[in-house]
LOGUKOL-903502 format. One record per residue (C-alpha): residue in three letters; x, y, z. Coordinates in steps of 0.05 Angstrom, whole numbers, plus 5000, padded with zeros to 4 digits. Example, Ala and Ser with C-alpha at 12.3 -4.5 7.8 and 13.67 -1.06 7.14 Angstrom:
residues 2
ala524649105156
ser527349795143
END
This chain:
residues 151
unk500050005000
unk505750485018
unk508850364956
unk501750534907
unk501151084953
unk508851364942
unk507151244864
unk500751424850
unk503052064817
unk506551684762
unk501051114765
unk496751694750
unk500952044697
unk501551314653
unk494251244655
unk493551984629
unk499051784563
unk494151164563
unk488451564553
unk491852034499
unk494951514459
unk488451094446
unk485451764411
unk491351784366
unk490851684283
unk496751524243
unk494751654171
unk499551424102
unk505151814081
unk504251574010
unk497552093979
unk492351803944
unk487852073901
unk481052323903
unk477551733871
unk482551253922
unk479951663981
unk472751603968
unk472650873952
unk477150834010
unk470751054054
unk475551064115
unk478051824149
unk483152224111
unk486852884122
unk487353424068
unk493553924066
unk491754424025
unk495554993987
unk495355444027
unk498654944081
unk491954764126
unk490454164146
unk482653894139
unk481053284175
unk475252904144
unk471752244173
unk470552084100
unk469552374020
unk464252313979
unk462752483910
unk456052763880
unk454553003816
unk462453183807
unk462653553875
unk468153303932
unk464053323985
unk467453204066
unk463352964127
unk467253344191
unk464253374257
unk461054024279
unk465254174329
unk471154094287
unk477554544264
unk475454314202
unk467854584210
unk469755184241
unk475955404184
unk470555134141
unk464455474155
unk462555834093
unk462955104046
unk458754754092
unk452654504052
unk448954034096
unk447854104167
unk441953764210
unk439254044271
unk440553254297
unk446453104266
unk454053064290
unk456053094214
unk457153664177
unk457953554097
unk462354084061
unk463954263996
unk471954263975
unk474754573922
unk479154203880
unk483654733878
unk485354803943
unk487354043950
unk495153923951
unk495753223990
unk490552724007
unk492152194069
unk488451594082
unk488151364146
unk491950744170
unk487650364209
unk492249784228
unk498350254253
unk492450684280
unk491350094326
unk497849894341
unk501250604357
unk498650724414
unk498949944443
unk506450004425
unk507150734459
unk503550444523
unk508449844528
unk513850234519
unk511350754571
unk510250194629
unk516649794615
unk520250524623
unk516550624684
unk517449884717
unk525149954697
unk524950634730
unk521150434799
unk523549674788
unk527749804868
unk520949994898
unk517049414866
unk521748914897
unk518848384950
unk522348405018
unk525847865038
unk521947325054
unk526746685054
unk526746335117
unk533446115142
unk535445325138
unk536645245220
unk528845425234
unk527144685201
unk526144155252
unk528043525210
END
């Protein structure tokens, strides 16, 4: 108990890395193109010319418009505002209307290092913190000596 107790500040400061790692995306550095990123149906990020960054949780294309569904409460909805072309009272979703002109790079997400980032940053971070503490986590000694037998 003494020892959790003499801890808990970097018990509590691993869980918080926990908790910001699992948020994390890791998208391609190889760009794709518009047709790959709407077949792709999966989130993609959008630097543009003028060197912002759009964050999309998908593309769609209708009647040759680029179309990207951001959350309102997004950077991307709020830089945004003025090409937004659907919004519902009820819906998280915003659809808006991109210009092809403004596109420079398009990145597709990558789901599987998406997943595995922040498993391998979590390792890492408690086998640096065991290592670390690894004098404090060690059992007293608990061997009994050989002359206490009464064989």
């Amino acid at each position: 108990m003494e020892t959790i107790r003499k801890h808990l500040k970097w018990i509590s400061f691993l869980l918080a890395i926990i908790f910001l790692f699992q948020s994390c995306k890791v998208y391609h550095n190889k760009t794709a193109t518009v047709d790959e990123a709407v077949r792709s149906f999966k989130r993609v990020k959008i630097n543009s010319y003028g060197n912002h960054v759009y964050k999309f949780e998908n593309l769609q294309i209708k009647e040759e418009q680029l179309y990207g569904l951001a959350k309102r409460s997004s950077k991307t909805a709020e830089t945004l505002s003025g090409q937004i072309v659907e919004e519902k009272e009820n819906n998280k979703y915003v659809k808006i209307h991109i210009l092809d002109n403004t596109i420079k790079e398009i990145h597709i997400q990558n789901k599987t290092m998406s997943i595995i980032v922040p498993i391998g940053v979590t390792i890492l971070a408690i086998t640096a913190l065991s290592l670390i503490f690894q004098d404090s986590f060690l059992w007293k000694d608990t061997t009994i000596p050989a002359d206490t037998f009464y064989w």
